[in-house]
N, C-alpha and C positions, 0 to 999 in steps of 0.2 A: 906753970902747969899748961897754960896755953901755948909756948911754943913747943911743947912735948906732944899735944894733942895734932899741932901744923904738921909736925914734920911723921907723923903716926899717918897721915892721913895723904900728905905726897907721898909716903912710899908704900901705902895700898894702891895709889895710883898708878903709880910708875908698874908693881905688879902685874896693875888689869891688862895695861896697856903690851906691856910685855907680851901677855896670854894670848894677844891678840890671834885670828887665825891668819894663814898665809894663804894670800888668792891667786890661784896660778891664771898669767895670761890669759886675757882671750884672743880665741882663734877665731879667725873669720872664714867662712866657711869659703870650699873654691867657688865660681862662678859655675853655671850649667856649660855644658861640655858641648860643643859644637862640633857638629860629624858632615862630614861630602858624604850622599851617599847618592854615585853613580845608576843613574835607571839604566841598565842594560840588561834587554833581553833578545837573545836569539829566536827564531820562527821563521816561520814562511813569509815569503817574498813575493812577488808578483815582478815582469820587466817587459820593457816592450823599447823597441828599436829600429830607425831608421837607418840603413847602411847605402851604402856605393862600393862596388865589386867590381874588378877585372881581372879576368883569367886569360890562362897560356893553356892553349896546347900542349899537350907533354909529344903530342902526333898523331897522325893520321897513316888508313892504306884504305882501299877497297880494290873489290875482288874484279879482275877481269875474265871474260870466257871467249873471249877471241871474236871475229866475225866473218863474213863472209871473204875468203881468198886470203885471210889470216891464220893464222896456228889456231887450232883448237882445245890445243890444254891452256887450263884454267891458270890465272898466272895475278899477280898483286900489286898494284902501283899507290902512289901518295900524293897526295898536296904537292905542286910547288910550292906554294906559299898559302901561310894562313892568317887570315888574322880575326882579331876577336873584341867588340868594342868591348867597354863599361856599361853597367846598368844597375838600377835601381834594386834594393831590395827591403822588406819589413820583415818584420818579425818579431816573437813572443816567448812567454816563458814561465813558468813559475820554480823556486828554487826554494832551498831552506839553509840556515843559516847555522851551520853546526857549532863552531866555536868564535871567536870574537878571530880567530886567520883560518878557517876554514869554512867553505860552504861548498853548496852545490847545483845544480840547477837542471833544467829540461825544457830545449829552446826547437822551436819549430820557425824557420825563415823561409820565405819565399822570393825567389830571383828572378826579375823581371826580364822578358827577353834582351838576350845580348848580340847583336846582331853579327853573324860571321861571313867573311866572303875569303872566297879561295881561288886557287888560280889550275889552271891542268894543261898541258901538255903530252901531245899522243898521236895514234894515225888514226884518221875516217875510218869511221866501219861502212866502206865499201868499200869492191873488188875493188882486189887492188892495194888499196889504201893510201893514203896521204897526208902530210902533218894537218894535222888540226890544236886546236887550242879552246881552253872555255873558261868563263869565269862564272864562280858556282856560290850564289848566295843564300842564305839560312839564317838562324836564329837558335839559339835554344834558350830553355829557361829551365827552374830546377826546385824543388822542396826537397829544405836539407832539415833533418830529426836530428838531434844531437842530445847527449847525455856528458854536461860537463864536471869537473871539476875546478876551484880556483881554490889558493893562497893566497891571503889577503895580505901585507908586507905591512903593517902597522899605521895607524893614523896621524895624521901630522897636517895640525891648524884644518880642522876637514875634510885632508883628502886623503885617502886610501890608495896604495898603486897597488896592483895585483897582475899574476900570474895564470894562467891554467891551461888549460887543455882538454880534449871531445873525444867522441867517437859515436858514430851511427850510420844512415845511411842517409843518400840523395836519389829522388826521383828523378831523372833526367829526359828531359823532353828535349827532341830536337822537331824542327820546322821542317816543312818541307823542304828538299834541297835545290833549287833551281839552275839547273845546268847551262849555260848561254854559250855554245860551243858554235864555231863555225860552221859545222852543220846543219844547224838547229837548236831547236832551245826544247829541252828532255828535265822534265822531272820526277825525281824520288822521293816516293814517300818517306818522313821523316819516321825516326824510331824514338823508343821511349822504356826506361827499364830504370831498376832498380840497382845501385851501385853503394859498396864498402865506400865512406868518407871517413879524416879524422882530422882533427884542424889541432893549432897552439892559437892561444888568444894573451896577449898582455894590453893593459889598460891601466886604469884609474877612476875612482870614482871620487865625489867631491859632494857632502850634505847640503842641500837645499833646506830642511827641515828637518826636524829628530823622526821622519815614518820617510821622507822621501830624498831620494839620491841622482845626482847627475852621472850617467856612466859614461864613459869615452874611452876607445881602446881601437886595436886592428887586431887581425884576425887572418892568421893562413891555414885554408883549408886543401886538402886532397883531394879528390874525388877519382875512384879507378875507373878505367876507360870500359867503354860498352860499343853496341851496336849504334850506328849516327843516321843513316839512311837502308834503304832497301831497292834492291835492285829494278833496274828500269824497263826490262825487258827488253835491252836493246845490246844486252852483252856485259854489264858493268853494275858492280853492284852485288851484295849490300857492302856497305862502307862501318868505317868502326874509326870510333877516336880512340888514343892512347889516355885519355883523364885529364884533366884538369888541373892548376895549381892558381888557385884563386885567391886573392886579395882583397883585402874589406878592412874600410874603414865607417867606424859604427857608433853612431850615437844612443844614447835612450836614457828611461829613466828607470829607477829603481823601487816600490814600493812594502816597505818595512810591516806584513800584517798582525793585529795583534798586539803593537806597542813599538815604540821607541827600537832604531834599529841597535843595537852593538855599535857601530863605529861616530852614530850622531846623536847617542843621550848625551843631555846635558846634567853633568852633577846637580843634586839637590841638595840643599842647607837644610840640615836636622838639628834643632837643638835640643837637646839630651837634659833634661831635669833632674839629676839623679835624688834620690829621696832626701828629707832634711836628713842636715850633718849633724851627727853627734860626737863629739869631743870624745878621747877615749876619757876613761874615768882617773882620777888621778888622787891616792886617799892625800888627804888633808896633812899640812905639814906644819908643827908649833916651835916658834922660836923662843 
């Protein structure tokens, strides 16, 4: 009787055991999800720049009116020779930053006098006449308004190379003209006017900081010719340059306002907690 009762009683066991339920794996949930998320935003700018400029002559005339025991129609002669140092120049600007390759800006620079000396050859205005000669020195200086465009060409380890190009105008002052002729020494008052410019600028700039930037670039500008001196009363004069073709190399800095520029945010680590994980559901399985 009692091994009937043993073996009744392992094989309810064996049953339960059977019945048992089936535990599907556990899943371990992913970790939090870690995002770059680049601070870049476009706005307004602020720039300010120290440059060095030399310009060419495109040419020179002024007007003669003959003189005494001379022809008396009015008649046009030029420079022998001209020449034109380097000089100094500052300048300013505020721009805005359209896309992460486009912006724009509005630079106002001022050019420190550049001192010019010229040479002439001709006849004495007296009876008669006879060769004379002069060397004739000036200066001029200039406020140039400019409305530019740039292409930014992509960033790379910080630095930005860029493209663009202007148009506006320049104030053009010239100095007195002092004429040192064998005759005597004759001065014209200097003129001063308003002149069509438009330049190309290529450069680079390189981040300092995520709001501030190093710019470096050159810069060829135009400038149309105008009135250069005014006549002397002694037969010659007003005079006129043919414009300008000016060179400039320019340094300055860049300020990003409002935040972090476009080309020197530095990515930020976000980590992303997404909500607890719930397993999908999975009904119960009996072997």
């Amino acid at each position: 009787m009692v091994p009937l009762v043993a073996a009744a009683a392992l094989g309810l066991a064996t049953a339960v055991q059977a019945a048992d339920l089936y535990e599907p794996p556990v899943v371990v949930p992913p970790p939090p999800q870690i995002i770059e998320k680049p601070v870049a935003i476009g706005g307004w700018y602020l720039r300010g720049d120290i440059n060095y400029h030399w310009a060419d002559l495109r040419g020179t005339e002024y007007i003669t009116y003959g003189c005494p025991g001379c022809a008396p129609d009015p008649d046009t002669d030029d420079f022998d020779s001209t020449d034109l140092k380097g000089a100094l120049s500052i300048g300013g600007g505020v721009g805005y930053q359209i896309t992460r390759y486009l912006r724009t800006d509005f630079t106002a620079d001022y050019w420190f006098d550049a001192d010019f000396r010229g040479t002439t050859t001709g006849v004495s205005c007296t009876p008669g006449g006879g060769p004379c000669s002069s060397v004739d020195t000036s200066a001029f200086s200039a406020l140039l308004l400019m409305a530019n465009a740039y292409v930014d060409l992509g960033t790379y380890h910080g630095v930005t190379p860029y493209v663009g190009a202007g148009i506006g105008g320049a104030y053009v002052q010239w100095d007195d003209l002092v004429n040192d002729a064998t005759t005597g020494l004759v001065v014209h008052e200097g003129a001063s006017n308003w002149r069509f410019a438009w330049a190309l600028m290529a450069g680079a700039s390189y981040c300092l900081t995520e709001n501030l930037q190093l710019d470096a670039g050159y810069r060829f500008t135009r400038i149309e010719g105008g009135r250069m001196f005014e006549e002397s009363g002694l037969g010659v004069g007003p005079g006129f340059d043919d414009g300008f073709n000016v060179h400039e190399v320019r340094a300055g800095l860049r300020y990003a306002l409002g935040g972090p520029s476009l080309h020197c945010s530095v990515p930020r680590v976000v980590a992303y907690d997404p909500p607890p994980y719930e397993p999908p559901y999975e009904p119960p399985i009996y072997k």
